[in-house]
C-alpha positions in Angstrom: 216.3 -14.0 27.5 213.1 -13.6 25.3 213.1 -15.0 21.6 212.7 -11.9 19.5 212.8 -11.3 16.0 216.5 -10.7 15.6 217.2 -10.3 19.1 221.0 -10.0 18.8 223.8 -12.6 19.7 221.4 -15.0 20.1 220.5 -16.1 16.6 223.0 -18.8 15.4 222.6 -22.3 17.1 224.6 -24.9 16.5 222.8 -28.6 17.3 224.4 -31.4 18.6 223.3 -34.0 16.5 225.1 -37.3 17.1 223.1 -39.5 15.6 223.7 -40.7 11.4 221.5 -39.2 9.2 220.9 -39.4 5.8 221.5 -37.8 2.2 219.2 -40.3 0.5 215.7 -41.2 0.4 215.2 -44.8 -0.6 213.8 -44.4 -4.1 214.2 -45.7 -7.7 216.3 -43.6 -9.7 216.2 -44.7 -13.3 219.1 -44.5 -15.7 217.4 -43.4 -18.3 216.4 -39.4 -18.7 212.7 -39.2 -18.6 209.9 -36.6 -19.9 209.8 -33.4 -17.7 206.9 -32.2 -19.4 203.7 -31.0 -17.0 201.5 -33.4 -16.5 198.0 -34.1 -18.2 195.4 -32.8 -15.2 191.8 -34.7 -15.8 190.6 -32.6 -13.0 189.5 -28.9 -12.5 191.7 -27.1 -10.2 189.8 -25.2 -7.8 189.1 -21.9 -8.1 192.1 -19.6 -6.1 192.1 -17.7 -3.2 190.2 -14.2 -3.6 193.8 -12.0 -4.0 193.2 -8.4 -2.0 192.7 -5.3 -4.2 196.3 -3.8 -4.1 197.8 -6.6 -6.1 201.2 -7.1 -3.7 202.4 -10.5 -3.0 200.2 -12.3 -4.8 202.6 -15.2 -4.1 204.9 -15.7 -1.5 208.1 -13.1 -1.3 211.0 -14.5 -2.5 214.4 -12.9 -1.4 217.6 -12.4 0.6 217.7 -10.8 4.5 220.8 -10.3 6.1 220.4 -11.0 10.1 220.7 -14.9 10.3 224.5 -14.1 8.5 225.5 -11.2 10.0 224.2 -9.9 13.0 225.0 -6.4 13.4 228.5 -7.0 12.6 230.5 -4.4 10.4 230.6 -6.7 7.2 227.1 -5.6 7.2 227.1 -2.5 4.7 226.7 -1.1 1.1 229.3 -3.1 -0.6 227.5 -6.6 1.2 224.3 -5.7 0.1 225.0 -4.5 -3.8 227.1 -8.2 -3.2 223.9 -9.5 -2.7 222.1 -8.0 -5.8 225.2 -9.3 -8.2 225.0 -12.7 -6.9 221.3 -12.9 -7.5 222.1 -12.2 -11.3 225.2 -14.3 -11.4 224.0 -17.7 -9.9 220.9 -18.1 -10.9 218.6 -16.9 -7.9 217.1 -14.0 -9.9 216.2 -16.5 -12.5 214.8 -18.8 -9.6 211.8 -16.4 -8.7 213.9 -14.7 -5.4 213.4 -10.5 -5.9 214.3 -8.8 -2.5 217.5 -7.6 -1.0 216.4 -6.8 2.7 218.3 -4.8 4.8 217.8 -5.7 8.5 218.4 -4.0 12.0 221.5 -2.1 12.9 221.4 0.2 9.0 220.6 3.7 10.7 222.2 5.9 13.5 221.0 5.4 17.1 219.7 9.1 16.9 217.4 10.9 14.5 218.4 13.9 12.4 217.1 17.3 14.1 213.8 17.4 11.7 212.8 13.8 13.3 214.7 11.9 10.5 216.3 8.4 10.4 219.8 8.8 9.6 221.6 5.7 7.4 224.9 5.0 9.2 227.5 7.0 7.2 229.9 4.0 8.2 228.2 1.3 6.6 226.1 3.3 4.0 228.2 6.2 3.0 226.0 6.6 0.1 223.0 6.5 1.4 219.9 3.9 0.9 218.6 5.7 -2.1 221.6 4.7 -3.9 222.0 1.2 -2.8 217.9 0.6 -3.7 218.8 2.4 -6.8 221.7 -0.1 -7.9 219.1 -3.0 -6.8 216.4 -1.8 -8.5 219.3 -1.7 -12.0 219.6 -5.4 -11.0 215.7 -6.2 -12.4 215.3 -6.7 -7.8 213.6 -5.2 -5.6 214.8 -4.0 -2.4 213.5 -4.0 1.6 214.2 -2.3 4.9 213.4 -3.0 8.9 212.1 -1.0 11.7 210.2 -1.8 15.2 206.6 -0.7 15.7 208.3 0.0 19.2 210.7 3.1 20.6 213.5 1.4 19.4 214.4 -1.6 17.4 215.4 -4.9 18.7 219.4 -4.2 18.7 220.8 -3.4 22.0 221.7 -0.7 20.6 219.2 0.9 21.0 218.2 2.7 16.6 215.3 4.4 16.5 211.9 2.6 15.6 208.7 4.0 14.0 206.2 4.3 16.9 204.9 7.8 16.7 207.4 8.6 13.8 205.2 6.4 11.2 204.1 8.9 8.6 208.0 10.7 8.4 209.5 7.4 8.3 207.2 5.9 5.5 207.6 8.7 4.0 211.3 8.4 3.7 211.2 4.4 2.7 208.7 5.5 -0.2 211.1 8.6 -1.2 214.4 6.2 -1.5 212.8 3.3 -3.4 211.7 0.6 -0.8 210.2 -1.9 -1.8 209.4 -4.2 1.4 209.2 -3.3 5.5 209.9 -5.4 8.3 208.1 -4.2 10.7 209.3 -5.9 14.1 207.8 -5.3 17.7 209.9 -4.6 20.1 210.1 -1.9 22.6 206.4 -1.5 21.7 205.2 0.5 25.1 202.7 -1.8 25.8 200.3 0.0 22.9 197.9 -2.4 21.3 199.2 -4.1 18.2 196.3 -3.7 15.8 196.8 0.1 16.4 200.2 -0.2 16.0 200.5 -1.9 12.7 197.6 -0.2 11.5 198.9 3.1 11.9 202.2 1.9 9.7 199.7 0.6 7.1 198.0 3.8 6.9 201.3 5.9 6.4 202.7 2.8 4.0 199.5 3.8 1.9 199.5 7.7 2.5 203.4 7.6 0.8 203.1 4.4 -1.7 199.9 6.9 -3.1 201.9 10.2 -3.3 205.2 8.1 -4.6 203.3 5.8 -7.1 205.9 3.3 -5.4 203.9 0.2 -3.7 205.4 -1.2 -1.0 204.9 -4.8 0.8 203.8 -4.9 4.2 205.6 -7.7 6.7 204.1 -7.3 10.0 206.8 -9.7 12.8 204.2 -9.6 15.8 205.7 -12.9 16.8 202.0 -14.7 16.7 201.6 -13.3 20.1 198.2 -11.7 19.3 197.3 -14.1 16.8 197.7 -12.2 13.8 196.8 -14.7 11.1 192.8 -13.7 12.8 193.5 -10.2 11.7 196.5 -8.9 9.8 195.2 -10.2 6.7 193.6 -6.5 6.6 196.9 -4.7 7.4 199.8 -6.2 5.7 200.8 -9.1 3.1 202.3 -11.5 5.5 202.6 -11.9 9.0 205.1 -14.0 11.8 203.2 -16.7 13.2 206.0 -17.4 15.5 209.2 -16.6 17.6 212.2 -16.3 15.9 213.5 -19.7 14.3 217.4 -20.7 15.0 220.0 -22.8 12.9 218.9 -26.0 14.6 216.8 -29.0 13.9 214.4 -28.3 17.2 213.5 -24.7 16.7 212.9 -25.5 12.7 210.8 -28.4 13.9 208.9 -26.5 16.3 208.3 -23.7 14.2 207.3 -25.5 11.2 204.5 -27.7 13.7 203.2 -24.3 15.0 203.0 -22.6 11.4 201.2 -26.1 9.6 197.3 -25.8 11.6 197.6 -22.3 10.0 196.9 -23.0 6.5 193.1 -21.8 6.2 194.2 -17.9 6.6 197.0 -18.3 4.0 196.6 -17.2 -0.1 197.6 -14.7 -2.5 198.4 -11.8 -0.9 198.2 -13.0 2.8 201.0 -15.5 4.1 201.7 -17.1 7.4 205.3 -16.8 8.0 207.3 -19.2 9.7 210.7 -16.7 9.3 213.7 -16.5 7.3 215.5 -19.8 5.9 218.2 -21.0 7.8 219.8 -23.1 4.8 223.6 -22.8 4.4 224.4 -21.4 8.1 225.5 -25.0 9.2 223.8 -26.1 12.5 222.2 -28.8 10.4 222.6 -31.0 8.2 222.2 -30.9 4.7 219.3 -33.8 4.9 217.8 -31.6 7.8 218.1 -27.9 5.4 216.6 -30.1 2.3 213.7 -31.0 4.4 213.4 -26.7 6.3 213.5 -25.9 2.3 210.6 -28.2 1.5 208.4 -27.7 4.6 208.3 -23.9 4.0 207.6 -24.7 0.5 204.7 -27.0 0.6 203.3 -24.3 3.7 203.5 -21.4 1.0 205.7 -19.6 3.4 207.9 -16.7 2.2 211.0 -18.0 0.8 213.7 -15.6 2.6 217.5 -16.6 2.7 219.3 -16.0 5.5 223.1 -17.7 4.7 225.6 -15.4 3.6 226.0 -16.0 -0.3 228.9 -14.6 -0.9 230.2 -18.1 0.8 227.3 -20.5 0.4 228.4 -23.8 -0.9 227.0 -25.7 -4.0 224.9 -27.5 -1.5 223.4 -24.5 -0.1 222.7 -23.3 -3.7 221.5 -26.6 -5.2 218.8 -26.9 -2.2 217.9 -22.8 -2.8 218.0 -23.1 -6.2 215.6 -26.0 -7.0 213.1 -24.6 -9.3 210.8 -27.1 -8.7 210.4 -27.1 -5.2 210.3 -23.2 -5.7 207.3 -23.8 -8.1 205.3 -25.7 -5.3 205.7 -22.6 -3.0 204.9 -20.0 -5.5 201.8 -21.8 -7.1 199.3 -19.2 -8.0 196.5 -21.0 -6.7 198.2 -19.7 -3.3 197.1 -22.9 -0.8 199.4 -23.7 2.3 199.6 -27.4 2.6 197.2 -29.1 4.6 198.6 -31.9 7.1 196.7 -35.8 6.0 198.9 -37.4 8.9 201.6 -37.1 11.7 201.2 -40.5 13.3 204.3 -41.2 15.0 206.5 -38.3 13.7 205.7 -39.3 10.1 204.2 -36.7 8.4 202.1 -36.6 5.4 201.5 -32.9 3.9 199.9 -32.1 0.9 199.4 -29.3 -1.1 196.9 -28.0 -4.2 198.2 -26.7 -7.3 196.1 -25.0 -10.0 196.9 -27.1 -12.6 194.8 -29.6 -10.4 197.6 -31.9 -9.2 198.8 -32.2 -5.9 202.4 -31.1 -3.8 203.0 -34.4 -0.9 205.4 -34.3 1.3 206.4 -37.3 3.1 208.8 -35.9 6.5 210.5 -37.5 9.2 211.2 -36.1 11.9 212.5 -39.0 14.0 215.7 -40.6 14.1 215.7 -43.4 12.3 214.5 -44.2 8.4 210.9 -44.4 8.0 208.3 -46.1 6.0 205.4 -43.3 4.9 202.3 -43.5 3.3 199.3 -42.5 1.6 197.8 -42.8 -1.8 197.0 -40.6 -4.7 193.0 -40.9 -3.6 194.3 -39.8 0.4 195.4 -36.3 -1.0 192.3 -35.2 -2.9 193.2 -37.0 -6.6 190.4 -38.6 -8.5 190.2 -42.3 -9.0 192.6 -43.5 -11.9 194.3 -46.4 -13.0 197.5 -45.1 -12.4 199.2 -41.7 -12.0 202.6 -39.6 -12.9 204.7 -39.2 -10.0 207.2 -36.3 -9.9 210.3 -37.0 -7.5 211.2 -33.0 -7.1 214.6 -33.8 -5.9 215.8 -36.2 -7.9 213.6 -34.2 -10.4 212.6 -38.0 -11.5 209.2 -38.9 -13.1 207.4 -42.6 -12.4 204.4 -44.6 -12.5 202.7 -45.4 -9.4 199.0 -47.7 -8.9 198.3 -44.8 -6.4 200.6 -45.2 -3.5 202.7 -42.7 -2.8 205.5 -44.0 -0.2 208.8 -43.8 0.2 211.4 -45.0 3.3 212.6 -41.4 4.5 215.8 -40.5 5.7 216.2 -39.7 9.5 215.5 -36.1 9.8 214.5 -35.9 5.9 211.8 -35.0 3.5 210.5 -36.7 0.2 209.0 -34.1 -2.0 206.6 -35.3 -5.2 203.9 -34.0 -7.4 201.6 -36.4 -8.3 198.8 -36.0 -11.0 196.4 -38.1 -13.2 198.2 -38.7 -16.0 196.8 -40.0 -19.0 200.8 -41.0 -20.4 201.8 -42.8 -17.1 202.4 -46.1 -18.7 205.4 -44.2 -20.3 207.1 -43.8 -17.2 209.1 -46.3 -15.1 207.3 -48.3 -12.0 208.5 -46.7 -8.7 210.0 -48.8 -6.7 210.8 -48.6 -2.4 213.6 -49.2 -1.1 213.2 -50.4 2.9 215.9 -51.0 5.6 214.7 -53.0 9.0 217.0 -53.8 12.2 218.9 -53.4 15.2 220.5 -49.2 14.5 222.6 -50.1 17.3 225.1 -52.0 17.7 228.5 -53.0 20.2 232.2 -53.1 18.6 232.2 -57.0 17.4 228.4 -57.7 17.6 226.5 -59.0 14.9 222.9 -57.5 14.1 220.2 -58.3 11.9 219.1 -56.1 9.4 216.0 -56.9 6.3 215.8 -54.9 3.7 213.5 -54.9 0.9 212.4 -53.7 -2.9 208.8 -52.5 -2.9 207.2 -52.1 -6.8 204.9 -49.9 -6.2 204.4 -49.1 -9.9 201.2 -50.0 -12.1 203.8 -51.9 -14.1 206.2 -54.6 -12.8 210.0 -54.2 -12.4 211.9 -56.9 -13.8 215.5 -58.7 -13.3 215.8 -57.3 -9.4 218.4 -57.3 -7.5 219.5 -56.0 -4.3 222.7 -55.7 -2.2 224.2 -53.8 1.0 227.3 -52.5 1.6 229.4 -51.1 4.9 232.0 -49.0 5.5 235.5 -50.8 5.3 235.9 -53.8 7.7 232.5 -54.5 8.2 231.2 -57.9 7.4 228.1 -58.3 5.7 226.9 -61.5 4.4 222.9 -62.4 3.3 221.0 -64.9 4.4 218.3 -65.4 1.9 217.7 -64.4 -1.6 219.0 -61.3 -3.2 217.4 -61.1 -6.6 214.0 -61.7 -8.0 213.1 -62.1 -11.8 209.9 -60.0 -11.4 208.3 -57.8 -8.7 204.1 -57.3 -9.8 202.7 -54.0 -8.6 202.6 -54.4 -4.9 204.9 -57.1 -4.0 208.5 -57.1 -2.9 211.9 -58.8 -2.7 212.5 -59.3 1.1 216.3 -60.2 2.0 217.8 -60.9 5.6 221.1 -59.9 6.1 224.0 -60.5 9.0 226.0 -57.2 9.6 228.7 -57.2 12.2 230.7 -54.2 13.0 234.6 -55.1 13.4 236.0 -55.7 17.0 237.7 -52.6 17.5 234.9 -50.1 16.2 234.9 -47.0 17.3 231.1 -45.4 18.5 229.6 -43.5 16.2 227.5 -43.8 13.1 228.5 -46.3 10.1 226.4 -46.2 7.1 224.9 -49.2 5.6 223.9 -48.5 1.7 221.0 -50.4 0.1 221.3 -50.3 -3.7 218.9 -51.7 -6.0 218.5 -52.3 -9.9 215.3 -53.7 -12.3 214.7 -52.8 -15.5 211.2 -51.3 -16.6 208.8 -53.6 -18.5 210.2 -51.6 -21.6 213.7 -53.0 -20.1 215.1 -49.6 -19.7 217.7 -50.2 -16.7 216.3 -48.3 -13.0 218.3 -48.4 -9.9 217.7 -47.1 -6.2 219.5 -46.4 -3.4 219.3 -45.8 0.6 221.7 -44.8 2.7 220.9 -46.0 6.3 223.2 -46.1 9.6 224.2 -48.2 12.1 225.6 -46.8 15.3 228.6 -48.7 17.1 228.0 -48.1 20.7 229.3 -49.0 24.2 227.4 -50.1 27.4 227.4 -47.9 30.4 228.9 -49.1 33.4 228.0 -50.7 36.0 226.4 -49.0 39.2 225.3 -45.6 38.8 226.3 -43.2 36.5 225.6 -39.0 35.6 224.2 -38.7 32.7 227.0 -35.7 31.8 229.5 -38.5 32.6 228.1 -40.4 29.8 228.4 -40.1 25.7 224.3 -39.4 24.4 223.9 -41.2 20.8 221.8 -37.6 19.5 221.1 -34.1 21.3 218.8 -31.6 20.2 218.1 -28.6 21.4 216.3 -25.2 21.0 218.5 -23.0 21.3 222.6 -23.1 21.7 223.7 -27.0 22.3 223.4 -29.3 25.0 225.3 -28.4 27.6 227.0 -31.0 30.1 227.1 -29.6 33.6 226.0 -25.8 33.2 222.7 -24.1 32.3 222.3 -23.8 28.5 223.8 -20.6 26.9 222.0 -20.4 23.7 224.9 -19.6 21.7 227.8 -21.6 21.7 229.3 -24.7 23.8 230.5 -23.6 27.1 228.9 -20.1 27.5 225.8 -21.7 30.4 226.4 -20.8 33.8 225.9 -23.1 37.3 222.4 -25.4 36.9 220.5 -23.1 39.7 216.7 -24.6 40.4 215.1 -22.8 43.5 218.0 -21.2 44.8 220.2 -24.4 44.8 223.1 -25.1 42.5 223.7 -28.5 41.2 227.1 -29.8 40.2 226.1 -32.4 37.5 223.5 -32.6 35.0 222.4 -30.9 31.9 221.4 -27.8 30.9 218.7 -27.6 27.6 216.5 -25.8 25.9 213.0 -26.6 24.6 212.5 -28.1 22.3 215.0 -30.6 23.0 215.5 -34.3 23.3 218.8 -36.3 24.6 219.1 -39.7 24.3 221.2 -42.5 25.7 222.1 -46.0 24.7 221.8 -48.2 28.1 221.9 -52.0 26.4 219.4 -53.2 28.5 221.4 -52.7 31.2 219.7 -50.2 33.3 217.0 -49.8 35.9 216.1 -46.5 36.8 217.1 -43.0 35.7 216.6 -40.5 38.3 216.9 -36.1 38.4 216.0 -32.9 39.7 214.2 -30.8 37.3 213.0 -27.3 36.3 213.2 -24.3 34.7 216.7 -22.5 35.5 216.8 -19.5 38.2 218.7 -17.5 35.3 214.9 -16.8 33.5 213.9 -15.1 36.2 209.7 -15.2 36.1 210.2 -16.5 32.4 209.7 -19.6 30.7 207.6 -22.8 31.2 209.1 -26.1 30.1 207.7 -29.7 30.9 209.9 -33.4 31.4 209.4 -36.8 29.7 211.7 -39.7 29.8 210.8 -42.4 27.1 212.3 -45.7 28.0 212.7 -47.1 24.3 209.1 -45.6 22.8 207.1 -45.9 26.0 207.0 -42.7 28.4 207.6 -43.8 32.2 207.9 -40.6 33.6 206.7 -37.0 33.2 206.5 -33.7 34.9 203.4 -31.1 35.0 204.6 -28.1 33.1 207.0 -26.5 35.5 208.0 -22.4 35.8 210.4 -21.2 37.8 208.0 -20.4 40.4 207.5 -24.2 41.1 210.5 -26.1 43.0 212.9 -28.5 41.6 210.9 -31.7 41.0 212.0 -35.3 41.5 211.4 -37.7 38.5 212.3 -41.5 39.1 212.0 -43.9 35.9 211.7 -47.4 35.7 213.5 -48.0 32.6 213.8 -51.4 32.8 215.2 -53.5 29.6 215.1 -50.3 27.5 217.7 -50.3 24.8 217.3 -46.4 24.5 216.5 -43.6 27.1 215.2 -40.4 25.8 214.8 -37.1 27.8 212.3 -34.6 26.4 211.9 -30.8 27.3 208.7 -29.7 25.8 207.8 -25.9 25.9 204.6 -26.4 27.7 202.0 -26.0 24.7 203.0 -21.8 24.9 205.6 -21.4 22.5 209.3 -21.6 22.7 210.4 -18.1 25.2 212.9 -18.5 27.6 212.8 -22.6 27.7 215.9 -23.3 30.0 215.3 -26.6 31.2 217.8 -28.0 34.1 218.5 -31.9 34.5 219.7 -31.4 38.0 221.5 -34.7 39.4 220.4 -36.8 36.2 221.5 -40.0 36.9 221.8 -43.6 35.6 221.2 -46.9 37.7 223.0 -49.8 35.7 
C-alpha cells in the first residue's frame, strides 16, 4: 500500500482523537474595536527572492482541487467543477486571492483517441474541457488539469499519462485553455525523474510559446529525489512529500518534513506540503485552524481540497481569513524559518516586506501550552515596545517584546508583530495560563492554577479572573481572584479546587478561564481560555490487553486505530488479522505511523509488555520503530523494524506513571507503508 499522490480509496482518514481540545487560545480580547491599519515599519525589509524570468507564481498558487472530496466518484464532473467557479465568486474566495479550479485524476477515458489523443470522459465532461476552462476563465479564474509523468496515472483505472506522449498532450492543455498541470509520478517505468519532468517542461514551453497561453508547472515527485535541489529549474512548485491525509499525524508529519525546507522556497519556486485538508472532518476545527496557518507561514500553495458546495461557515471562516492569506502570499516570498520546537512547542517565524515579522506559536501536544519568544528572537530591532497583530481574533495590542501566548492542545497562535511607532495606542496584551492535574476520577478533586500575564508595555488595571465547569462540577478558589493593577511582566496567580461530580462519565470536560482589565486608557479588555479536564477510570487490577482498555487520545497516520486487526487506512473495521513473521495474534493493535496511543493507568501499573513489528500485509514495505513513554520519560524502544526483522519483545517498567504513551515513528524515511502491529500489548496493574 504505497502513499501516492491520490492513490485512490485511500485518501480520507478519519483520527481517533479522544482527548479535549480546544477552540481558544488564551489571549486578551478587548471590547473595544481597535485600528487595523498596517503598521509603521522602522526597518528596511530585505530585499526579495530573485523571481525566475517567466513571471508564473510569483506567490504561492491559490485555488480549489478536487481529489481530497471526491475521489474518482461520479459527482466528479462539469456541473461540480463550473460549481466550483460560482462559489469562488459568490462567497468570497475569489476576492480572498484563490484563482484555480483543478481538475484531478479520473477526467479522461482509459484509452486514447486513434491520432494519440486524450479523450475527456463524455460522461462526466459532455462538453469537453475547453468549455469548462472557458466558463472558468468568464469567472475572472483560472483553471488546471492532472496527468502522471508515468504510463498511466495513479487511478486503478488505469487513464493514460504523459510519458512519451508529452509534446501532443501539452499541446492539447495549451489549445483548451489550461492554466496549471499536476504532473504526478506514477507508473513512471523506472525512467529518471529530472528527464522526465524536464521533457514536460520543454513541451509546456514549446505550446505556452505557440498559444501565447502560460501555464504553471506543479511537478508531485513525492520528495523522493529531492526535488527542492533541482526542480526549481523545471517547474513553479514541487511535492516535498507523500500524500497528506485528513488526520492530525499525517498533517503533523508532513508539515515537520516541509519546515527545514525553507532556503529553496521564493517567488516562483514553492515547496509543497499538498492540498489543504480543511473542512473534510478527521480533525478538529482547532487542528484545521492550526494545518491553515502552518501552510501559511511555510509559503506553501494554498489548495482546498473540502467539497464547497457543503463546507460549513467554519470551514469558510478558516479559508477565508484574509489575513492569514496575506502572510502566505507576501511578495517578499520567504517560507518561515523554525526559532524553536523544544518540547513540541513550536516557534516559526516568517519575513514580510513591509519589514515586520509572521510568528507562529503551535502545539502540537496534548495539553495547553505556554510558548515563547520575543520581538528581538524573530529578527525585529530593539524598541521600546511593538504592535502586535492577533490574525485570528484579527486583534491589535501592545507588547514590551514578548510574544507568548498559552496555546490550545493541538492549536496555533498566529500574529504579526512590527515596530510600531503608535503602540502606546493599543491595549496591553495580556496571557491567560491554566496549570494542573488534566486528569481526573468521577468524584476526585484536582488542583488547578491559573493565571493573568500583562505582557503589555502598559499595565492592565481592575483584573479579575474566574473559572467555570460544565454543569455539576464544583469549583471553588482558594486565593485571590482580582488584582487592582498587573505592571508589564507580572501576573495574578489564583489556585483553584475543581472536583468532577461522583457519577462523571470519562471523557473530556472543559474548564473556561475568563479574564477582564481595563487598558490604562480604561477601555474595558477581556480574555478567555478554554482548557479540559478528562474524567477517567483506573484499570483493573492484574493484567489487562491494551484493546480491552478505553485509550484517553489515538492518533494515527493513516485510517484509525484499530483494536485487534492490522490497520486498514480507511475506515474502522476494514484491518485484517495482526500477522508479524508468519504468526497471527489475537489481541493488540494495529497503527500506522505516525501514531501515538495513550492510556491513563493512575499509578497503578508496573509493566506494559508486546510483540511488535511491521505487519506481514506490507509485504518487503515499510519501516516503523516503537517507544513507550511512561508519563514524559521513554523506558522502552525498538531499533527501526521492517518486516524482514521478527516480532520483537518490548517490556516497560512503567512504574507510578500516570500516563502510558505508545509511539510508531516511521523510521526517519518518510511515511510509506507504516503498518505497525502491537502484538499481545498488555498491561500489568
Amino acid at each position: 500500500m504505497r502513499h501516492r499522490c491520490f492513490r485512490p480509496s485511500k485518501r480520507r482518514v478519519i483520527g481517533a482523537l479522544s482527548a479535549g481540545l480546544l477552540a481558544t487560545a488564551g489571549l486578551a480580547l478587548p471590547a473595544v474595536a481597535q485600528p487595523s491599519h498596517p503598521a509603521e515599519v522602522t526597518t528596511p525589509a530585505s530585499a526579495p527572492s530573485a523571481a525566475p524570468g517567466d513571471g508564473l507564481a510569483l506567490t504561492p498558487p491559490m485555488g480549489f482541487n478536487n481529489w481530497n472530496s471526491t475521489h474518482c466518484r461520479a459527482e466528479f464532473n462539469e456541473a461540480m467543477v463550473k460549481g466550483i467557479a460560482d462559489i469562488f465568486v459568490a462567497k468570497g474566495l475569489k476576492d480572498a486571492g484563490y484563482q484555480y479550479v483543478n481538475l484531478d485524476d479520473c477526467w479522461a477515458l482509459p484509452q486514447r483517441d486513434a491520432d494519440g489523443k486524450l479523450v475527456p470522459d463524455p460522461v462526466r465532461f459532455p462538453n469537453g474541457i475547453k468549455a469548462v476552462a472557458d466558463y472558468v476563465h468568464s469567472k475572472g479564474l483560472k483553471i488546471g488539469i492532472y496527468t502522471s509523468a508515468g504510463t498511466k496515472t495513479c487511478n486503478t483505472a488505469g487513464f493514460p499519462g504523459a510519458l512519451g506522449h508529452e509534446k501532443s498532450d501539452a499541446q492539447q492543455f495549451a489549445d483548451w485553455g489550461i492554466d496549471y498541470l499536476k504532473y504526478d509520478n506514477c507508473n513512471n517505468q523506472g525512467v529518471d525523474a529530472k528527464q522526465r519532468y524536464r521533457d514536460m517542461r520543454d513541451a509546456l514551453k514549446a505550446a505556452s510559446e505557440s498559444t501565447g497561453h502560460p501555464i504553471v508547472y506543479s511537478i508531485c515527485e513525492w520528495g523522493e529525489n529531492k526535488p527542492w535541489e533541482w526542480a526549481g529549474e523545471f517547474g513553479q512548485l514541487w511535492r516535498t512529500t507523500g500524500d497528506i491525509s485528513d488526520s492530525w499525524g499525517s498533517m503533523l508529519s508532513i508539515a515537520k518534513q516541509n519546515l527545514p525546507l525553507a532556503q529553496y522556497a521564493g517567488p516562483g519556486h514553492w515547496n509543497d506540503p499538498d492540498m489543504l485538508e480543511v473542512g473534510n472532518g478527521g480533525m478538529t476545527d482547532t487542528e484545521y485552524r492550526s494545518h491553515f496557518s502552518l501552510w501559511s507561514i511555510m509559503a506553501a500553495p494554498l489548495l482546498i481540497g473540502t467539497d464547497l458546495r457543503k463546507a460549513s461557515a467554519e470551514t469558510y471562516e478558516i479559508l477565508g481569513n484574509h489575513e492569514v492569506i496575506g502572510v502566505d502570499q507576501d511578495p517578499l516570498g520567504k517560507q518561515g524559518t523554525v526559532v524553536s520546537s523544544e518540547g513540541g512547542r513550536w516557534v516559526i517565524a516568517k519575513e514580510m516586506a513591509d519589514g515586520s515579522r509572521a510568528v507562529a506559536l503551535f502545539n502540537e501536544t496534548e495539553r495547553p501550552q505556554h510558548i515563547a519568544t520575543t520581538a528581538t528572537g524573530v529578527g525585529l530591532p530593539q524598541a521600546t515596545a511593538y504592535r502586535l497583530r492577533d490574525l485570528w481574533s484579527h486583534k491589535d495590542y501592545n507588547t514590551a517584546g514578548a510574544i507568548s501566548a498559552t496555546v490550545p492542545a493541538h492549536g496555533t497562535v498566529l500574529y504579526r508583530v512590527s515596530a510600531d511607532a503608535r503602540w502606546a495606542s493599543y491595549p496591553p496584551v495580556a496571557e491567560l495560563g491554566i496549570d494542573g492535574t488534566a486528569l481526573t476520577e468521577a468524584g476526585a478533586t484536582a488542583q488547578v492554577t491559573t493565571t493573568v500575564t500583562d505582557l503589555g508595555r502598559t499595565p492592565a488595571h481592575q483584573v479579575s479572573v474566574r473559572l467555570t465547569g460544565a454543569d455539576g462540577w464544583r469549583i471553588k478558589a482558594t486565593s485571590p481572584t482580582r488584582a487592582a493593577a498587573l505592571p508589564t511582566g507580572s501576573k495574578l496567580v489564583t489556585r483553584w479546587q475543581v472536583t468532577a461530580p461522583a457519577g462523571a462519565a470519562p471523557g473530556a470536560y472543559d474548564l473556561t478561564v475568563g479574564a477582564d482589565y481595563r487598558s490604562p486608557k480604561g477601555a474595558k479588555a477581556a480574555a478567555r481560555l478554554v482548557s479540559a479536564v478528562h474524567v477517567v477510570v483506573a484499570p483493573p487490577s492484574g493484567s489487562s490487553y491494551a484493546s480491552d482498555l478505553p485509550w484517553l487520545s489515538a492518533l494515527n497516520g493513516w485510517g484509525p486505530v484499530e483494536k485487534n486487526t492490522s490497520v486498514g487506512e480507511s475506515s474502522a473495521g476494514d484491518g485484517h488479522p495482526l500477522t508479524l513473521g508468519g504468526t497471527t495474534y489475537d489481541k493488540g493493535l494495529g497503527v500506522h505511523a505516525p501514531s501515538e496511543v495513550t492510556y491513563y493507568t493512575g499509578g497503578r501499573c508496573s509493566r506494559f509488555t508486546a510483540q511488535v513489528g511491521v505487519d506481514d500485509e506490507e509485504g518487503t514495505e515499510g519501516t516503523v520503530a516503537f517507544e513507550v513513554w511512561a508519563d514524559d520519560t521513554k523506558v522502552a524502544s525498538s531499533k527501526t523494524l521492517t518486516n524482514a526483522d521478527p516480532a520483537t519483545a518490548l517490556d516497560a517498567a512503567i512504574g507510578k506513571a500516570d500516563t502510558v504513551r505508545l509511539v510508531v515513528t516511521d523510521g526517519g524515511d518518510g511515511v510509506t507503508s507504516d503498518h505497525g502491529d502491537w502484538a499481545d500489548a498488555s498491561f500489568t496493574c
